[in-house]
FIKOLZA-1660 file (N, C-alpha, C; in steps of 0.1 Angstrom, whole numbers, plus 5000, padded with zeros to 4 digits):
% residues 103
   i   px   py   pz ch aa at
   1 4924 6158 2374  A  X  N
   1 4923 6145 2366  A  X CA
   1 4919 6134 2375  A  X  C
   2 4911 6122 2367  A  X  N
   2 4905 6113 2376  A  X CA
   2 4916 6103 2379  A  X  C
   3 4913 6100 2392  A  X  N
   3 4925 6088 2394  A  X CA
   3 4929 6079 2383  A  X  C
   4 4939 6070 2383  A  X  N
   4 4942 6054 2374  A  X CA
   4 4930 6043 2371  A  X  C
   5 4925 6042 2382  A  X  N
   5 4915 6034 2388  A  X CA
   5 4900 6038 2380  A  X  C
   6 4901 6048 2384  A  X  N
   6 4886 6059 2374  A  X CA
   6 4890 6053 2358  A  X  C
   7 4901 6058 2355  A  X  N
   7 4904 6058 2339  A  X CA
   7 4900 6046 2335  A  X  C
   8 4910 6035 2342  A  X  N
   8 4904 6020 2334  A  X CA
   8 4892 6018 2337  A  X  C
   9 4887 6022 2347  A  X  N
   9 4872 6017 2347  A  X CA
   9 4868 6026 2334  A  X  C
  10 4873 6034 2334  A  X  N
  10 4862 6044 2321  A  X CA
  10 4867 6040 2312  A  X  C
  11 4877 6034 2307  A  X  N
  11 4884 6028 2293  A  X CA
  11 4876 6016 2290  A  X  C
  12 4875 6008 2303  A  X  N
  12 4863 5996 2302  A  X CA
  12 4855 5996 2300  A  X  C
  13 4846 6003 2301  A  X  N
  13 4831 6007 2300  A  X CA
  13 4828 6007 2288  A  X  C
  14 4833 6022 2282  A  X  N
  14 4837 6022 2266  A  X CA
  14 4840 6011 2259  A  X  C
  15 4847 6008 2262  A  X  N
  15 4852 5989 2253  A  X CA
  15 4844 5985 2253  A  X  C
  16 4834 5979 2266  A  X  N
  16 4823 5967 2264  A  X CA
  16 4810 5973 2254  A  X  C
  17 4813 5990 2254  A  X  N
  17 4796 6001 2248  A  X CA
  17 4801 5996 2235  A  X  C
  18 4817 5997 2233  A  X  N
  18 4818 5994 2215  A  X CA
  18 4816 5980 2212  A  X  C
  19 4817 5974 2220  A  X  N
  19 4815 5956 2220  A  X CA
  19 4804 5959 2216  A  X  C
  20 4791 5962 2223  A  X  N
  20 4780 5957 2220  A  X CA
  20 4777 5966 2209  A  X  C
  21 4779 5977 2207  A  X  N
  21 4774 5986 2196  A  X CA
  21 4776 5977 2178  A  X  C
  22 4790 5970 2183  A  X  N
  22 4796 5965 2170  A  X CA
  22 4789 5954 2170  A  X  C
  23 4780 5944 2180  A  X  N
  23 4772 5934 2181  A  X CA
  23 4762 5941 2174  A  X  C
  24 4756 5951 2173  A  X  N
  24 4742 5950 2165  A  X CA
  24 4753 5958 2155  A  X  C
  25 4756 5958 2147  A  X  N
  25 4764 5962 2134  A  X CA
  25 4763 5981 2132  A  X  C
  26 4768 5985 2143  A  X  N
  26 4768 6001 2149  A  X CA
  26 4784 6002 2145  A  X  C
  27 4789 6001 2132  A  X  N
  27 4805 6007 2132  A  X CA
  27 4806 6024 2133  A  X  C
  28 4794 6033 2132  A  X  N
  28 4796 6048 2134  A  X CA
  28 4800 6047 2145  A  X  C
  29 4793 6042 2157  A  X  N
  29 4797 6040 2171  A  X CA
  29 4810 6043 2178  A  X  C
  30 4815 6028 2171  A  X  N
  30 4825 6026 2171  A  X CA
  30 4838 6034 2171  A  X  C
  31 4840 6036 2155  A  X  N
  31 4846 6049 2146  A  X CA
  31 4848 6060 2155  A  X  C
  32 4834 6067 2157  A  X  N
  32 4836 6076 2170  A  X CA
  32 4842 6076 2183  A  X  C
  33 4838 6065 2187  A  X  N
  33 4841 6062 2204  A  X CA
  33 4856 6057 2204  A  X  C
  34 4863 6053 2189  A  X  N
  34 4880 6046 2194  A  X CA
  34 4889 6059 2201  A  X  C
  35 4889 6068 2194  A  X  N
  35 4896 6077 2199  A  X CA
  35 4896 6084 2212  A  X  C
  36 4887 6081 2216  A  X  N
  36 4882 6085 2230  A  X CA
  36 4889 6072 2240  A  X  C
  37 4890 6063 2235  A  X  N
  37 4892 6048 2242  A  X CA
  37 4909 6049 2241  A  X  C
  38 4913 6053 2232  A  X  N
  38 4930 6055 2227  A  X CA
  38 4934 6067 2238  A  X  C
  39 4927 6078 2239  A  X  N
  39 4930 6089 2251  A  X CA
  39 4934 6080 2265  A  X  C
  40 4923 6078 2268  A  X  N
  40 4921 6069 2282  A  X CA
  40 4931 6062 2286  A  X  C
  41 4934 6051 2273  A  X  N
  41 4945 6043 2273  A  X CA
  41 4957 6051 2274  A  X  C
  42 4962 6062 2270  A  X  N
  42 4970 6068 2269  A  X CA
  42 4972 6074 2281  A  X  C
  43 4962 6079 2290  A  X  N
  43 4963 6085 2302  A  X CA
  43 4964 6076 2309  A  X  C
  44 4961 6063 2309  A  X  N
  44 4963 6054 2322  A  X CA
  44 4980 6053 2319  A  X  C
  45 4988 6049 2309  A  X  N
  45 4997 6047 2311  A  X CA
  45 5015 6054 2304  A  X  C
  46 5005 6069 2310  A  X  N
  46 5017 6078 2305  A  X CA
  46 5021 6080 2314  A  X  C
  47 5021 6074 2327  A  X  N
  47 5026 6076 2339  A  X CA
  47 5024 6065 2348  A  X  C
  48 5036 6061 2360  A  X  N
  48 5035 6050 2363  A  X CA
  48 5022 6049 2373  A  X  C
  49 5019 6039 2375  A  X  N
  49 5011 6032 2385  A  X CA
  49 5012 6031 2400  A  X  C
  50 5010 6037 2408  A  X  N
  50 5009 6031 2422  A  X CA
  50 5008 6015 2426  A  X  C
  51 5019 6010 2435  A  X  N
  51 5019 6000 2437  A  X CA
  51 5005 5993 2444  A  X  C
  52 4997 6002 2450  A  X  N
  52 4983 5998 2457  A  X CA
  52 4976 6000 2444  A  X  C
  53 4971 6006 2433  A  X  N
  53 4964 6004 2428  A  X CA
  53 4968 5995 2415  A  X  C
  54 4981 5991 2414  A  X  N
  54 4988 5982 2404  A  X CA
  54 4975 5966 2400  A  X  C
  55 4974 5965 2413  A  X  N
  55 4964 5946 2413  A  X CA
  55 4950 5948 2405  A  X  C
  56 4944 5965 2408  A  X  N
  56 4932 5963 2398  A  X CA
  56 4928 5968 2389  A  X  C
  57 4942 5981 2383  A  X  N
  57 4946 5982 2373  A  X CA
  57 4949 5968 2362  A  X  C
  58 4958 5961 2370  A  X  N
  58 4956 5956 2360  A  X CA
  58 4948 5945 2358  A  X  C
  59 4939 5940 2366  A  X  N
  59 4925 5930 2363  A  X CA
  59 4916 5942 2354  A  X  C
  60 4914 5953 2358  A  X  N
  60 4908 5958 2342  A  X CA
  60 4914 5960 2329  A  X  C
  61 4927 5958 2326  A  X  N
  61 4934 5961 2317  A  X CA
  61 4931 5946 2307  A  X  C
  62 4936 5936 2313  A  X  N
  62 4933 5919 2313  A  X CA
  62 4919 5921 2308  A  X  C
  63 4908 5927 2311  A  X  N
  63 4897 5924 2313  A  X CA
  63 4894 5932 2294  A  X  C
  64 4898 5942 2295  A  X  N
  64 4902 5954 2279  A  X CA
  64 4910 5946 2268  A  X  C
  65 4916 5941 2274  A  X  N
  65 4926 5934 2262  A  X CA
  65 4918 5920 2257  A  X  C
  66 4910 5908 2267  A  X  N
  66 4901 5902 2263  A  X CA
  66 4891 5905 2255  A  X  C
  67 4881 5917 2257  A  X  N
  67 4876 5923 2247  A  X CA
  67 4883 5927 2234  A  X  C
  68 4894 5934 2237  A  X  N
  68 4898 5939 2222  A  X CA
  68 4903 5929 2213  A  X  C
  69 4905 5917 2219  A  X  N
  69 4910 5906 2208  A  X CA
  69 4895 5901 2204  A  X  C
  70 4885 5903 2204  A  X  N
  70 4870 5900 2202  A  X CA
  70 4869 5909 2193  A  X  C
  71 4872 5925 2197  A  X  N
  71 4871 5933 2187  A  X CA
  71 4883 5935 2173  A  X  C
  72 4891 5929 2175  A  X  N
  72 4904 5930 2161  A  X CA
  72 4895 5914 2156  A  X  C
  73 4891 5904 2162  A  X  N
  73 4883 5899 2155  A  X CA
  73 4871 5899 2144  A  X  C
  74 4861 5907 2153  A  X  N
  74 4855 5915 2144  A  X CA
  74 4855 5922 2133  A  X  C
  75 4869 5927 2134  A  X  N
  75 4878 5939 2123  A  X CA
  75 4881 5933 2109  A  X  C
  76 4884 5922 2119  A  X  N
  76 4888 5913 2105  A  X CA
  76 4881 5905 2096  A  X  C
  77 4868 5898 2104  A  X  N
  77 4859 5897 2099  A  X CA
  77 4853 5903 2091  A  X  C
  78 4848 5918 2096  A  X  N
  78 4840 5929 2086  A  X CA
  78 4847 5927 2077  A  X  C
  79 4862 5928 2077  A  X  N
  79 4871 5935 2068  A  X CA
  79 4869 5922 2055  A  X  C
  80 4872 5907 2059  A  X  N
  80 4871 5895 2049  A  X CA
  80 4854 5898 2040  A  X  C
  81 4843 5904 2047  A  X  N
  81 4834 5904 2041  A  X CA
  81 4832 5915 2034  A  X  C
  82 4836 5925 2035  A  X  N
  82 4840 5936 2022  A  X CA
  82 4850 5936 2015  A  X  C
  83 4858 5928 2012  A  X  N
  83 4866 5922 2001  A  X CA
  83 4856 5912 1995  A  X  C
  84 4850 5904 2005  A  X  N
  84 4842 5892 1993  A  X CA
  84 4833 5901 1985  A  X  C
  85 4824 5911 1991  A  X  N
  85 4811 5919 1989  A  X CA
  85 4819 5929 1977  A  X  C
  86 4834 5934 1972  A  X  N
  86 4840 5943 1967  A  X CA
  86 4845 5933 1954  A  X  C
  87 4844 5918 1952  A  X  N
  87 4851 5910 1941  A  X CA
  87 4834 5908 1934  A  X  C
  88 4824 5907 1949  A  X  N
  88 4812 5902 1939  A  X CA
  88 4809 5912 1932  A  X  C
  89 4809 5923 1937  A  X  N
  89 4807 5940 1927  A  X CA
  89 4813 5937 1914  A  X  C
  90 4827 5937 1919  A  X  N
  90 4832 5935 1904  A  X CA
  90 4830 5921 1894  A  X  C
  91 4826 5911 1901  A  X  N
  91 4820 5903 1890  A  X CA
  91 4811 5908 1883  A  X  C
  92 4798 5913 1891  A  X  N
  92 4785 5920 1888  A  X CA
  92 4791 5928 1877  A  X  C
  93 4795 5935 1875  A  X  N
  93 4802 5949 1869  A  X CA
  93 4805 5943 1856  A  X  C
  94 4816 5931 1858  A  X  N
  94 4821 5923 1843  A  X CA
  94 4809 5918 1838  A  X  C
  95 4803 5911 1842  A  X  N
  95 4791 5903 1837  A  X CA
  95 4778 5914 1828  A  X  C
  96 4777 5929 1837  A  X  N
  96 4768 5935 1832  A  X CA
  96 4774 5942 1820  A  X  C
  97 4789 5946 1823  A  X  N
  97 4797 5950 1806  A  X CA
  97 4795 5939 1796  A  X  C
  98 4799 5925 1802  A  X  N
  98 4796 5919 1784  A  X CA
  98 4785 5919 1783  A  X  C
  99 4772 5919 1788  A  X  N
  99 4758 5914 1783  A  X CA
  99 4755 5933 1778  A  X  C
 100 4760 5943 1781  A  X  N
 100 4762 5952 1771  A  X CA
 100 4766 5953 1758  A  X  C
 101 4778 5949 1761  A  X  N
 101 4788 5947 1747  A  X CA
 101 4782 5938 1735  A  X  C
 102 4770 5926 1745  A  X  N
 102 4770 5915 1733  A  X CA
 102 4750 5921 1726  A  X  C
 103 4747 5928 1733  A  X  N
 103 4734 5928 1733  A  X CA
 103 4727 5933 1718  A  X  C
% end
């Protein structure tokens, strides 16, 4: 297994590939790559840390959690514009029933 040090670097990497993927509107990317990013995370800290590599563990960790508050941003964004995009549907929907009903 790769060192602590390896991991977060590879946990990072990933985060910033889904950063940018989700910048050009790539949610398949994404979708695919979290679970692989949740592994990582999970391997870095299912076991303790060495006190020598503690200082840049955690400046990449700092560095993942900055991103991921960009990315739950994102989340929620998409998320506010498929609720608006899911009420205009259903206006669209009402509007094309009555002009049925009255026609």
């Amino acid at each position: 297994m790769k060192d602590k040090i390896a991991l977060a670097n590879e946990l990072l990497s990933l985060t910033k590939e889904i950063e940018t993927h989700l910048g050009k509107s790539d949610l398949a990317f994404a979708k695919e790559n979290e679970p692989r990013r949740m592994e990582l995370a999970k391997h870095i800290f299912s076991t303790d840390v060495s006190e020598e590599q503690s200082p840049e563990i955690h400046k990449i960790i700092i560095e993942v959690l900055e991103i991921n508050t960009r990315l739950q941003k994102f989340a929620n964004n998409a998320k506010q514009e498929v609720a608006q995009m899911s009420r205009q549907v259903k206006k669209s929907q009402k509007a094309t029933s009555a002009y049925q009903a009255h026609k």
